[in-house]
DSSP file (Angstrom, degrees, kcal/mol; ACC not computed):
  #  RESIDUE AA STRUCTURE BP1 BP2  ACC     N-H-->O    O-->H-N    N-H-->O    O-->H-N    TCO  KAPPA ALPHA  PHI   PSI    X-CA   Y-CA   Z-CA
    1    1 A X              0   0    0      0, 0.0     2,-0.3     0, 0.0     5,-0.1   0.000 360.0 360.0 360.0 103.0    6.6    8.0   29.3
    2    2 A X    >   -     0   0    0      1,-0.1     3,-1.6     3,-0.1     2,-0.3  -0.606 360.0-110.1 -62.7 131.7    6.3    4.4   30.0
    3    3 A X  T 3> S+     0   0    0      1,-0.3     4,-2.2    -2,-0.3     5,-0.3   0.431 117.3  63.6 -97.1 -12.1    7.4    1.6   27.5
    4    4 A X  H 3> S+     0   0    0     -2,-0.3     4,-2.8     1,-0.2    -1,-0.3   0.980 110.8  43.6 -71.5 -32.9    3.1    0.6   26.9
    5    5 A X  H <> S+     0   0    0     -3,-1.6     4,-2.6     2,-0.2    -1,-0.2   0.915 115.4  44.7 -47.7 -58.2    3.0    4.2   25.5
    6    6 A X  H  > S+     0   0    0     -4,-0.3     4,-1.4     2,-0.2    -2,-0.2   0.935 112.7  49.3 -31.8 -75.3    6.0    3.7   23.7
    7    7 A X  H  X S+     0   0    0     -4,-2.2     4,-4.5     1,-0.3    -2,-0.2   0.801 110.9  50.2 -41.2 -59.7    4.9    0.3   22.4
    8    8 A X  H  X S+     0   0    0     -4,-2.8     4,-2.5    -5,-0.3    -1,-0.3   0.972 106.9  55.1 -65.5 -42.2    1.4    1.7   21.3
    9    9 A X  H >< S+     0   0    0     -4,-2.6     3,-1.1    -5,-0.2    -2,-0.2   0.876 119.8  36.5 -35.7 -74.4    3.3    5.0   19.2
   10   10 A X  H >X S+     0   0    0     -4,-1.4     3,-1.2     1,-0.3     4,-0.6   0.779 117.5  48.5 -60.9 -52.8    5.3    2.2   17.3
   11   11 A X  H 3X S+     0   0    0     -4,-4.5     4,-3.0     1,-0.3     3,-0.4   0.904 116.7  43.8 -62.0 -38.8    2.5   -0.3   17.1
   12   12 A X  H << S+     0   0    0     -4,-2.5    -1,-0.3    -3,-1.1    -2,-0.2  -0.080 109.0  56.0 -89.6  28.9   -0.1    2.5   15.7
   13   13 A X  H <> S+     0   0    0     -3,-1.2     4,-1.0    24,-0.1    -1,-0.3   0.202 108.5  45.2-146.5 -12.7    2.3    4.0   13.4
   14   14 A X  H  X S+     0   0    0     -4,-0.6     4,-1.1    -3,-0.4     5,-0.2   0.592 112.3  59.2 -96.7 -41.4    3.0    0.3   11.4
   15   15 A X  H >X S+     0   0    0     -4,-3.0     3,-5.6    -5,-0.4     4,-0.8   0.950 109.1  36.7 -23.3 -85.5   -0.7    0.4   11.7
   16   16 A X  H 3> S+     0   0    0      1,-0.3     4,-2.0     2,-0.2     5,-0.3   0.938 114.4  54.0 -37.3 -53.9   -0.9    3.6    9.7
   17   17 A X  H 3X S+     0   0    0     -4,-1.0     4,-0.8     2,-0.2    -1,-0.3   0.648 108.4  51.9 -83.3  16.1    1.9    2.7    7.3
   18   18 A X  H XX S+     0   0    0     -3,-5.6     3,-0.9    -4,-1.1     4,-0.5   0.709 109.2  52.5 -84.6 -86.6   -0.1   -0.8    6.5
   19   19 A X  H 3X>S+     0   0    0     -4,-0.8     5,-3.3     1,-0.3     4,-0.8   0.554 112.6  39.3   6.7 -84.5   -2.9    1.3    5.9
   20   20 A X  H 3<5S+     0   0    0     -4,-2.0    -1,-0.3     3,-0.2     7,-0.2   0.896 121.1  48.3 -49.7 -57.4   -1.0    3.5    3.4
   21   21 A X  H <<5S+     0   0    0     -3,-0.9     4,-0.3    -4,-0.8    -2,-0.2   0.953 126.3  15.1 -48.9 -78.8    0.8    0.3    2.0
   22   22 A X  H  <5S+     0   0    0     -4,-0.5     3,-0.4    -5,-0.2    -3,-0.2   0.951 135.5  20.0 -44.9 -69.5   -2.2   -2.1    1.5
   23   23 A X  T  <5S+     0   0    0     -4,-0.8    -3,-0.2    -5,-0.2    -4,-0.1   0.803 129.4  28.5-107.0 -35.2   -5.3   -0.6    1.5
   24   24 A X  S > <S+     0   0    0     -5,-3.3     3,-1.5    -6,-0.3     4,-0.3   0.159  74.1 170.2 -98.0  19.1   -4.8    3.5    0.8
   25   25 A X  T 3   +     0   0    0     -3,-0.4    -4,-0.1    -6,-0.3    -5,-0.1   0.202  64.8  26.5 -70.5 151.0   -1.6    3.6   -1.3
   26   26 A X  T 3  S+     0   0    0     -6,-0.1    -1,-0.2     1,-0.1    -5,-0.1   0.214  90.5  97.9 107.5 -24.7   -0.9    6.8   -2.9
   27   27 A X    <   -     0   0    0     -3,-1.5    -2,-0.1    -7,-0.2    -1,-0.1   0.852  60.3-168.1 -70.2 -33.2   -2.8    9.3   -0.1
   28   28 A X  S    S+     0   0    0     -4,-0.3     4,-0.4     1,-0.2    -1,-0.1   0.561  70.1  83.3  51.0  24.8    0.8    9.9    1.8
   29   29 A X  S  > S+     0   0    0      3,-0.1     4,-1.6     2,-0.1     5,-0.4   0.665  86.6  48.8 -31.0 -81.2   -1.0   11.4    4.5
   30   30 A X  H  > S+     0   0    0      2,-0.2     4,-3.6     1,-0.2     5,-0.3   0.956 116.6  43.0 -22.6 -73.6   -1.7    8.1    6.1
   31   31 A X  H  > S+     0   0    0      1,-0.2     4,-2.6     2,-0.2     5,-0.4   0.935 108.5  56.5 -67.4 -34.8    1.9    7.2    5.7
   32   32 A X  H  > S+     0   0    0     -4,-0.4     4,-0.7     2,-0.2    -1,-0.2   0.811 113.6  46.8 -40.5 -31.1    3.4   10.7    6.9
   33   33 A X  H  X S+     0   0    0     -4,-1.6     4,-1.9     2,-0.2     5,-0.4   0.929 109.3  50.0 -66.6 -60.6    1.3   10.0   10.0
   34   34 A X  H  X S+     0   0    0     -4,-3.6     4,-3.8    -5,-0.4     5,-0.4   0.960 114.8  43.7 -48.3 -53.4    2.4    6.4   10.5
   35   35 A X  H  X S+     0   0    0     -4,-2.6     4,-2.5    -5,-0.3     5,-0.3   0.907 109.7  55.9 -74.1 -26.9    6.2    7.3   10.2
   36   36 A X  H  X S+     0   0    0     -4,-0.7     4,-2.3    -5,-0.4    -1,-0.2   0.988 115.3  42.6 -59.4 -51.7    5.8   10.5   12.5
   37   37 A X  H  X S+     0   0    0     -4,-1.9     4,-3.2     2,-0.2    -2,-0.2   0.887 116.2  41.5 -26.9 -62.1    4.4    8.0   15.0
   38   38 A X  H  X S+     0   0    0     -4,-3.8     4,-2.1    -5,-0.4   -28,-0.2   0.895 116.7  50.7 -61.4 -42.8    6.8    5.4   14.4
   39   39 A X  H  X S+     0   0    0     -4,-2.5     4,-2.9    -5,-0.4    -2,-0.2   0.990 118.5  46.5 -55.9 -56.1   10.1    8.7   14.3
   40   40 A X  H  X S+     0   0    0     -4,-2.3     4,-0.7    -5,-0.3    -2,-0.2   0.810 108.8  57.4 -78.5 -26.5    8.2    9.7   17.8
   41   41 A X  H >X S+     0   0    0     -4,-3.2     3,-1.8     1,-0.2     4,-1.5   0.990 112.6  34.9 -39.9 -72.1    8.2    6.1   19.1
   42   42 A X  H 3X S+     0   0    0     -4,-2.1     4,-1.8     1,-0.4     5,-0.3   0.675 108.1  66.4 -70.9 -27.7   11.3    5.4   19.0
   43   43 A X  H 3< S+     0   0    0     -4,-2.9    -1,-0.4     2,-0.2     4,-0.3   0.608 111.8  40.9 -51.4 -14.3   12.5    9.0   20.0
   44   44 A X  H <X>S+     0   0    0     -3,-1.8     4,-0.9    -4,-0.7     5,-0.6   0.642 100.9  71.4-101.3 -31.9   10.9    8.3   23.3
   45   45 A X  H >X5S+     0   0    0     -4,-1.5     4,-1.2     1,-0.2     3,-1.0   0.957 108.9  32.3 -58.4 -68.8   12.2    4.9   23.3
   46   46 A X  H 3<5S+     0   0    0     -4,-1.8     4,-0.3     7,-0.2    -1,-0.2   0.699 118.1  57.0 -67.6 -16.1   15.7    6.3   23.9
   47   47 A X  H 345S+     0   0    0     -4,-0.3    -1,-0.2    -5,-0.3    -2,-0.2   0.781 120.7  18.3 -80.9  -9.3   14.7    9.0   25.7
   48   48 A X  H <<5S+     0   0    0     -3,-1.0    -3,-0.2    -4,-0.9    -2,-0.1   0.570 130.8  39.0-124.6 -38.3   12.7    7.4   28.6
   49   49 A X  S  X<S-     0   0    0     -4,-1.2     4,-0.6    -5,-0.6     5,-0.2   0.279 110.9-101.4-105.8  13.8   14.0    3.6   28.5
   50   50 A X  H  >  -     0   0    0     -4,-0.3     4,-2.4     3,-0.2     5,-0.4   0.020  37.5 -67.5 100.9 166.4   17.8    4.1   27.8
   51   51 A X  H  > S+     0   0    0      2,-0.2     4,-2.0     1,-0.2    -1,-0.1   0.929 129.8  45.3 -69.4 -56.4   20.4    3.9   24.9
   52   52 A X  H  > S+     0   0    0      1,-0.3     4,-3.5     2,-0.2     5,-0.3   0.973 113.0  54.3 -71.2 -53.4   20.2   -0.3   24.4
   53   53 A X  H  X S+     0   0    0     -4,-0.6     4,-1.6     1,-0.2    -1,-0.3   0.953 106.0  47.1 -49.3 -40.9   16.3    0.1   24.6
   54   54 A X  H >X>S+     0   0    0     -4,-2.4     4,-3.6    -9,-0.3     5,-0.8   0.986 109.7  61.8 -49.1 -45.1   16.2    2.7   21.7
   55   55 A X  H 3X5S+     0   0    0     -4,-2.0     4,-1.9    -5,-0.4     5,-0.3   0.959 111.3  35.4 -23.1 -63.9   18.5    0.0   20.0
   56   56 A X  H 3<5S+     0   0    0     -4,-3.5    -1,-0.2     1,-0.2    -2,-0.2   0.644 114.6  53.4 -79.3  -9.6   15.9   -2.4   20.2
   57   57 A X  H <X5S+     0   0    0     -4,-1.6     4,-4.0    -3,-0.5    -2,-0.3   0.977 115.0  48.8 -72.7 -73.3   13.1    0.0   19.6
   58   58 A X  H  X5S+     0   0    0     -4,-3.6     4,-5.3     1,-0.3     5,-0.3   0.936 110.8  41.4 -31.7 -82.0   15.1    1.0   16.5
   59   59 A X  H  X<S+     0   0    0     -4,-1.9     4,-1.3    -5,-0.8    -1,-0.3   0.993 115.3  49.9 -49.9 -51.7   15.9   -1.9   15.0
   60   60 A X  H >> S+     0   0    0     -5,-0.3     4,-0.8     1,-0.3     3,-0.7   0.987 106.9  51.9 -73.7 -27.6   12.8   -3.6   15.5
   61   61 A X  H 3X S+     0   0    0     -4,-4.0     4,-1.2     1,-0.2     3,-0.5   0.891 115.4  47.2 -72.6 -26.2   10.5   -0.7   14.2
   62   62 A X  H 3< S+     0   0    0     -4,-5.3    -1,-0.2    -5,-0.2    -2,-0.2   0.644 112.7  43.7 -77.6   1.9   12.9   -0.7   10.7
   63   63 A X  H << S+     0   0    0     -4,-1.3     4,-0.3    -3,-0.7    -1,-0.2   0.423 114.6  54.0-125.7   0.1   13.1   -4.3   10.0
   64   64 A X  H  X S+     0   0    0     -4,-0.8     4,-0.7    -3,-0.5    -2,-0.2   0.666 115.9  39.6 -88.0 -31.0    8.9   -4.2   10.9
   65   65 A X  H  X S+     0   0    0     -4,-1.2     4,-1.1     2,-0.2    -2,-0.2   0.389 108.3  65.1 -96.5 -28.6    8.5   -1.4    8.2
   66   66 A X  H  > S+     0   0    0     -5,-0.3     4,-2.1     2,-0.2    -2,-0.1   0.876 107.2  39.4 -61.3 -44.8   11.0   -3.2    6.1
   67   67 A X  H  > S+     0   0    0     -4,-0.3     4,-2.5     2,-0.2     5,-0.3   0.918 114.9  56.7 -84.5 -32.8    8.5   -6.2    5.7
   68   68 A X  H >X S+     0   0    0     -4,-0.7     4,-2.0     1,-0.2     3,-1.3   0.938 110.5  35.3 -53.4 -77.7    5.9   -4.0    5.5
   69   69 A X  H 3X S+     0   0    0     -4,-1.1     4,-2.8     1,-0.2    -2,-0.2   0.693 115.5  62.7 -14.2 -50.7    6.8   -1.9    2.6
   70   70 A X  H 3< S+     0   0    0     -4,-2.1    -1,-0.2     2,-0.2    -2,-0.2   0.819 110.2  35.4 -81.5 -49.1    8.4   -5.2    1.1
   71   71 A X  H << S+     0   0    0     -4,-2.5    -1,-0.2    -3,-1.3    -2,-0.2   0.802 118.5  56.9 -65.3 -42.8    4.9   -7.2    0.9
   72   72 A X  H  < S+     0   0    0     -4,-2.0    -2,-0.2    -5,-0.3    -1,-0.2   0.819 110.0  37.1 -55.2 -47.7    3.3   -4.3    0.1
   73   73 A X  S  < S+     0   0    0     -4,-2.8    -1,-0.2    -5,-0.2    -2,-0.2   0.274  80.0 124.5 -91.5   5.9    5.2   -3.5   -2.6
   74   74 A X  S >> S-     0   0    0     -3,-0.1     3,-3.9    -5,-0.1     4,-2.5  -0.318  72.0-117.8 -57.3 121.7    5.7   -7.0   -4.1
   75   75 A X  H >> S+     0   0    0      1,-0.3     4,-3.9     2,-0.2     3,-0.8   0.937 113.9  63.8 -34.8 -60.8    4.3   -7.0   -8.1
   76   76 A X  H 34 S+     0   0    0      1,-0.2    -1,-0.3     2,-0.2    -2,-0.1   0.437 109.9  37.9 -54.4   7.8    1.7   -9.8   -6.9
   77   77 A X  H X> S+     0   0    0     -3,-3.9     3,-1.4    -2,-0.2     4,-1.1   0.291 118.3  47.7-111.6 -31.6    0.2   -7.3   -4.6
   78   78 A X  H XX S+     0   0    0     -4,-2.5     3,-2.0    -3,-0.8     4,-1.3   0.994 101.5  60.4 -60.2 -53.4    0.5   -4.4   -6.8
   79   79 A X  H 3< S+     0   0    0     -4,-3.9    -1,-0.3    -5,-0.4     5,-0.2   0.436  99.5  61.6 -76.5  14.4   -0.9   -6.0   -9.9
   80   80 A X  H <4 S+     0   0    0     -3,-1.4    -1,-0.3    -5,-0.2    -2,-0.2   0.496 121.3  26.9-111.4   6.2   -4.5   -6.6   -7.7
   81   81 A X  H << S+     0   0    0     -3,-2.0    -2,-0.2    -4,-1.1    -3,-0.1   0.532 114.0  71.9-101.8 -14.2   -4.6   -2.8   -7.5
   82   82 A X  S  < S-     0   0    0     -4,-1.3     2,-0.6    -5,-0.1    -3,-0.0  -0.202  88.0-110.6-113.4-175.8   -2.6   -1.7  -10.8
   83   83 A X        +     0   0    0      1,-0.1    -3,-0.1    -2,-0.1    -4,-0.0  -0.979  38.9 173.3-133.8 124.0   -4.4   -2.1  -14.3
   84   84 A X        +     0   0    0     -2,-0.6     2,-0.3    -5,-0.2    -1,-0.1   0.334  45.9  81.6 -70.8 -33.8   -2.8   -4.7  -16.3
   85   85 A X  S    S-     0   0    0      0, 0.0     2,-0.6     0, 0.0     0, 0.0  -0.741  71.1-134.1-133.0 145.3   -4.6   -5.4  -19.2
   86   86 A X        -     0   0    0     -2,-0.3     2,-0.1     2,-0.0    -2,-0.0  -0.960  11.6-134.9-125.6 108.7   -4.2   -3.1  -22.1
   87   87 A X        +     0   0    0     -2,-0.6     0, 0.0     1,-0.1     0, 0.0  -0.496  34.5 163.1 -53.0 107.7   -7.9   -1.5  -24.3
   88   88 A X        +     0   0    0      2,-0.1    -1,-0.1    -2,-0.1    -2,-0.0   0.022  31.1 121.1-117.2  40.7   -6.8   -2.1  -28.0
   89   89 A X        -     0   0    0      1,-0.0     2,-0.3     0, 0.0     0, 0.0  -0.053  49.0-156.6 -65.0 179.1  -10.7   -1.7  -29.4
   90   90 A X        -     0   0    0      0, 0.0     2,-0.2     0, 0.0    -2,-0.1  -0.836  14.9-117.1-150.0 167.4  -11.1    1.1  -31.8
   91   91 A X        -     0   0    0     -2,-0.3     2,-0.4     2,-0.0     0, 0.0  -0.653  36.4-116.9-105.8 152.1  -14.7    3.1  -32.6
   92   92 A X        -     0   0    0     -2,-0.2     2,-0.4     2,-0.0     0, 0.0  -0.760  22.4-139.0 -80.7 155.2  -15.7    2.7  -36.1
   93   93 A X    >   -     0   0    0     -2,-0.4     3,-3.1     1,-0.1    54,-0.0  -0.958   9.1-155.1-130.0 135.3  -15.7    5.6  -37.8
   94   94 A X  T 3  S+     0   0    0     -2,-0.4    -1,-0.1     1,-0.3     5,-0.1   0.422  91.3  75.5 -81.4   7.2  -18.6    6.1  -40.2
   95   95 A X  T 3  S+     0   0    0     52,-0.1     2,-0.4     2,-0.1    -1,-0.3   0.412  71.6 112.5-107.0  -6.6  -16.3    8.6  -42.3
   96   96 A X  S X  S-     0   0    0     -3,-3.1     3,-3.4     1,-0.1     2,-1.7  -0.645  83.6-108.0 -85.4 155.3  -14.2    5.3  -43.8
   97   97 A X  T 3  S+     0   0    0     -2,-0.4     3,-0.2     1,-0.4    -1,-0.1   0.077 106.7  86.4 -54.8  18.1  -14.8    4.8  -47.6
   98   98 A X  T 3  S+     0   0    0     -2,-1.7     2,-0.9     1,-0.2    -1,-0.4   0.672  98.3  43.0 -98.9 -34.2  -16.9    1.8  -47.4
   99   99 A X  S <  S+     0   0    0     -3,-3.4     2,-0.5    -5,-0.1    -1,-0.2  -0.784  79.6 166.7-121.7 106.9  -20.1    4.5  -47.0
  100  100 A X    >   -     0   0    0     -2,-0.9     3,-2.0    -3,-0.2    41,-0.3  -0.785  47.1 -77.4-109.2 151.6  -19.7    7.4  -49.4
  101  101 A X  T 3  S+     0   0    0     -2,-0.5    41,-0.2     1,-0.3     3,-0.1  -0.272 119.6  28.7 -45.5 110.9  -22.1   10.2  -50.5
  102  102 A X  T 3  S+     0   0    0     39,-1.8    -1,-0.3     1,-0.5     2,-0.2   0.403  86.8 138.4 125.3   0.1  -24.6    8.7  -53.0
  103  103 A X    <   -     0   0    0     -3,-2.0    38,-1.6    38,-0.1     2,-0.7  -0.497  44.9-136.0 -50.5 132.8  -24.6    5.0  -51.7
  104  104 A X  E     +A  140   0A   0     36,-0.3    16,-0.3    -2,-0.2    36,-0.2  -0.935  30.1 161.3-107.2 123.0  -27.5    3.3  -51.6
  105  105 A X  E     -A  139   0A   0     -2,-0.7    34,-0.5    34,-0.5     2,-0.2  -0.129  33.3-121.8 -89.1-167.3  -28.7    1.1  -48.7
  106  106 A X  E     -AB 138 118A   0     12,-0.7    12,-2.0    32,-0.2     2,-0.2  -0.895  32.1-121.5-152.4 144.6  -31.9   -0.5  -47.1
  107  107 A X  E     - B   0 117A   0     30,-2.0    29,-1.5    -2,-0.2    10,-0.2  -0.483  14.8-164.3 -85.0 130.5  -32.8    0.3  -43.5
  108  108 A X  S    S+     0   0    0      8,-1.9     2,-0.2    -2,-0.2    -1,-0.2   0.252  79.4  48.5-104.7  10.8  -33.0   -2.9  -41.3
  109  109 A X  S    S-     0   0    0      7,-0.9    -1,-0.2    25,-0.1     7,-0.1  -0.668 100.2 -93.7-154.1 104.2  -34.8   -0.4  -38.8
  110  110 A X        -     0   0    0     -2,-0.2     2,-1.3     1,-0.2    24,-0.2   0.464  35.3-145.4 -12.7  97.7  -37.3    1.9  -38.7
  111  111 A X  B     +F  133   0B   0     22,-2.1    22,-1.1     4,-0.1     2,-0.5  -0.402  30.4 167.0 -78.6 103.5  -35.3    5.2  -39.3
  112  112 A X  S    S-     0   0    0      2,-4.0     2,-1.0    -2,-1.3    20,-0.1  -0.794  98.9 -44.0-137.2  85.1  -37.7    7.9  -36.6
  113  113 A X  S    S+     0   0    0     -2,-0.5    17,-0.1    18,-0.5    18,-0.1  -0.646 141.7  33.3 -46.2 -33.5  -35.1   10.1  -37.0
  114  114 A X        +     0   0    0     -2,-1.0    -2,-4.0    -3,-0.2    13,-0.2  -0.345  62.0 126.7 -73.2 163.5  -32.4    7.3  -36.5
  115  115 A X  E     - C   0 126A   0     11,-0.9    11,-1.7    -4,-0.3     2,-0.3  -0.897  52.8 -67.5 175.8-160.6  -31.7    3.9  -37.1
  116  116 A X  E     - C   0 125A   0      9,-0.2    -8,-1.9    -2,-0.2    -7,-0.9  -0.770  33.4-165.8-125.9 148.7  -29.7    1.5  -38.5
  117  117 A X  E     -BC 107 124A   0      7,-2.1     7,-3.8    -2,-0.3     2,-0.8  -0.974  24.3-134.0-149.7 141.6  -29.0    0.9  -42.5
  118  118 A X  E     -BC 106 123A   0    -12,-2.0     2,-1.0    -2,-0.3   -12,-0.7  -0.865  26.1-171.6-105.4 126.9  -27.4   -2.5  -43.9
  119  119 A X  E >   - C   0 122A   0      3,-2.0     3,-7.3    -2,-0.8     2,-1.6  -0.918  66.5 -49.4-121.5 102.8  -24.8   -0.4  -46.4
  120  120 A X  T 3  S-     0   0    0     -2,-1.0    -2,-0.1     1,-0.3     3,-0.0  -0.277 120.9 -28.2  52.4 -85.1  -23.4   -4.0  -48.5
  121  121 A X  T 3  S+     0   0    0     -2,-1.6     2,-0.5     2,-0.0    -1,-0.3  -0.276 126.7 110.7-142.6  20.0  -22.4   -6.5  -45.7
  122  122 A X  E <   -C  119   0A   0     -3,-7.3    -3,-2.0   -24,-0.1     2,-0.3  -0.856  58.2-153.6-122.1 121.9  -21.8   -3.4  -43.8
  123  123 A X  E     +C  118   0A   0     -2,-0.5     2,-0.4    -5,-0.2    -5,-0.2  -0.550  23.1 171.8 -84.8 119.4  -24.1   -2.0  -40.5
  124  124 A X  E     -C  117   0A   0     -7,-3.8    -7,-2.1    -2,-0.3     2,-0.9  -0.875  34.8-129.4-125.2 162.7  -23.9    1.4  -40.2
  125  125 A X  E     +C  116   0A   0     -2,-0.4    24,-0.3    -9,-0.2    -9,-0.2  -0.731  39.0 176.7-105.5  97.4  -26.0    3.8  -37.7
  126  126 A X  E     -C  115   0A   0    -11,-1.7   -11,-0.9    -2,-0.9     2,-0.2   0.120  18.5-148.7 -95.7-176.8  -27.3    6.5  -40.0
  127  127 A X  E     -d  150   0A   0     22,-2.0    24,-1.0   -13,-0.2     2,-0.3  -0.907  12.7-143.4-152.6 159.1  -30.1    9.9  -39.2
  128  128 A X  E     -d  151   0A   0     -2,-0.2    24,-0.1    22,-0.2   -14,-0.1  -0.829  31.1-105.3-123.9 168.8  -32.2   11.2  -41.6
  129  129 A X  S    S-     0   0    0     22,-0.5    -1,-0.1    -2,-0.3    23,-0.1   0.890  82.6 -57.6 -73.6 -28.6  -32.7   14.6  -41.6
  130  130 A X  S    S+     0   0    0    -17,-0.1   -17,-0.2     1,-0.0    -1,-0.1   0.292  96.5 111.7-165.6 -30.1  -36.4   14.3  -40.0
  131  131 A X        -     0   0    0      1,-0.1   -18,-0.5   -19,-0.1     2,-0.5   0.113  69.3-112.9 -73.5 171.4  -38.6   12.2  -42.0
  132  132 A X        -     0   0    0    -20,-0.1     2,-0.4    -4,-0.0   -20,-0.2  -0.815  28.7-160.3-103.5 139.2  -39.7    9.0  -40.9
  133  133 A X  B     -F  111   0B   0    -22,-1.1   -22,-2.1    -2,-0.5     3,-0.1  -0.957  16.2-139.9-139.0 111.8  -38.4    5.7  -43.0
  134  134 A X    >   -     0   0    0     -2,-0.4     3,-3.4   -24,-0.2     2,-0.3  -0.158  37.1 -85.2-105.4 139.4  -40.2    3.0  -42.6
  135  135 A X  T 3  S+     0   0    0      1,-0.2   -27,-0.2   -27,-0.1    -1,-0.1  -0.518 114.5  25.1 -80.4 153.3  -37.7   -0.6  -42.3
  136  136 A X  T 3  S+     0   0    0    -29,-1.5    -1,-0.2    -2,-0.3   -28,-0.1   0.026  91.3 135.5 106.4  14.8  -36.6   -2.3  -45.3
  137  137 A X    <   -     0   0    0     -3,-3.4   -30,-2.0   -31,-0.1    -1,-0.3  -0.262  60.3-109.3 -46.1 146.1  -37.0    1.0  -47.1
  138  138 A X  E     -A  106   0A   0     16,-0.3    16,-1.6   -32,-0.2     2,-0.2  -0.780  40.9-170.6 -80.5 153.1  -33.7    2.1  -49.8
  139  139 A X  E     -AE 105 153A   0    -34,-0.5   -34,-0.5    -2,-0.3     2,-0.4  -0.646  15.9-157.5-128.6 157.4  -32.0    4.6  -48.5
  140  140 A X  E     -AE 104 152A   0     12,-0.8    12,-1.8    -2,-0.2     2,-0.3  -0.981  22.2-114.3-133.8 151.5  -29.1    6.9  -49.9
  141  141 A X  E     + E   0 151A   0    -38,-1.6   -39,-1.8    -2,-0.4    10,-0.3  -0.879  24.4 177.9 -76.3 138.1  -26.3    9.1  -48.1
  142  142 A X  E     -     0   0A   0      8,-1.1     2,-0.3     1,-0.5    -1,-0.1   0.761  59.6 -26.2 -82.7 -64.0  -26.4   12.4  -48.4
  143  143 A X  E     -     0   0A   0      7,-0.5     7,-1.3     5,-0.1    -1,-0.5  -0.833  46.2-132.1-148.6 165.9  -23.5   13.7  -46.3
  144  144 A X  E     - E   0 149A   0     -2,-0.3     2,-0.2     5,-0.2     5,-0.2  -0.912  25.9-172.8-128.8 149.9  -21.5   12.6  -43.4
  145  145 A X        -     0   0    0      3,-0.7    -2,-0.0    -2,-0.3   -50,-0.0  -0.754  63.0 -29.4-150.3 104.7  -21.2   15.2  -41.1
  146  146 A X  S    S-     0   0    0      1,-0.2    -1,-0.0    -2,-0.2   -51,-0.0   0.923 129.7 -42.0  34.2  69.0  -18.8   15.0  -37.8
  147  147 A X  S    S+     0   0    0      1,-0.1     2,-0.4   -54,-0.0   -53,-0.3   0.574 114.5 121.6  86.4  12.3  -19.3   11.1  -37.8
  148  148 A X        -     0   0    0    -54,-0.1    -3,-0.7   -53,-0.0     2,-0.4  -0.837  53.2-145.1-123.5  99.9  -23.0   11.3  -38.5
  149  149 A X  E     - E   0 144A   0     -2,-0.4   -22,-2.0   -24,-0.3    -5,-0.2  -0.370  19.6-171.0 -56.9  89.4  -24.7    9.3  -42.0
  150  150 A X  E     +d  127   0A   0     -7,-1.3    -8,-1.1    -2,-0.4     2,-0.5  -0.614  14.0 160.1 -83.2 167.8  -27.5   11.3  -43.4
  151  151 A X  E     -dE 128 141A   0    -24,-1.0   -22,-0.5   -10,-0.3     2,-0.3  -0.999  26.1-147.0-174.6 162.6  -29.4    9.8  -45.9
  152  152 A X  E     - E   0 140A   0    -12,-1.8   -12,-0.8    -2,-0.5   -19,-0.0  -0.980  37.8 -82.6-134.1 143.1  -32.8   10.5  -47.0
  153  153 A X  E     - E   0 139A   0     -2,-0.3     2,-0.6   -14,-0.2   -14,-0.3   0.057  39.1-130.5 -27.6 145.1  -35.6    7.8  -48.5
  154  154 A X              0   0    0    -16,-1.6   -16,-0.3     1,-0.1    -1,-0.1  -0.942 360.0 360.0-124.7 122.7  -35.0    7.0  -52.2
  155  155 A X              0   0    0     -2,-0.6    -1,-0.1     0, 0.0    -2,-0.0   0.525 360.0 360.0 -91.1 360.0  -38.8    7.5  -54.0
């Protein structure tokens, strides 16, 4: 095999493991390829072009895979792929003790079966069991039932 053969194994196997480093990380496919390439360069390297060429083969493809890996794996490249930023929102949940059974409200929206009901300074998103509630009706709760306000028109 002559050394342009060589040269291309080695060159298309730092290819691959950029690939896998930058742009795919995680697939290991990619990089198993690239370093099978890279193993088979340099096996060829001593086998076809002599002890000192393999040397140089060696050497050059580890300290070329060194830098790769090195850049690659540098926090400032990591952190434009990783997630950073840490979600500490919470749901309300209509089941805390600011809306209890038997509360009275007044619907800031036309309740068809839902809508939205101003419970004290507090907005909650109620259902009525079917009827239609016209806005700025009063309202009451009935139940809460797995997170859900019913409340029925108050005559």
């Amino acid at each position: 095999m002559d050394w342009i053969s060589i040269a291309l194994l080695l060159f298309f196997g730092l290819l691959f493991l950029i690939a896998e480093v930058l742009f795919i990380p995680g697939t290991t496919v990619v990089g198993l390829a690239g370093f099978a390439l890279l193993a088979a360069g340099i096996w060829f390297g001593y086998r076809d072009l002599g002890t000192s060429a393999g040397h140089v083969t060696l050497v050059t493809a580890l300290v070329l895979a060194g830098i790769i890996i090195y850049i690659g794996l540098r926090p400032k490249n990591m952190a434009r792929l990783a997630l950073t930023e840490v979600n500490d929102t919470h749901v309300r949940d209509a089941r805390l003790p600011d809306v209890q059974p038997g509360t009275v409200g007044r619907a800031i929206s036309a309740l068809r079966p839902s809508g939205t009901v101003l419970f004290a300074e507090h907005r909650r998103e109620v259902v009525t069991r079917g009827e239609f509630v016209p806005t700025g009706a009063a309202v009451r709760v009935l139940r809460i039932e797995q997170n859900r306000i019913i409340v029925e028109a108050v005559a």
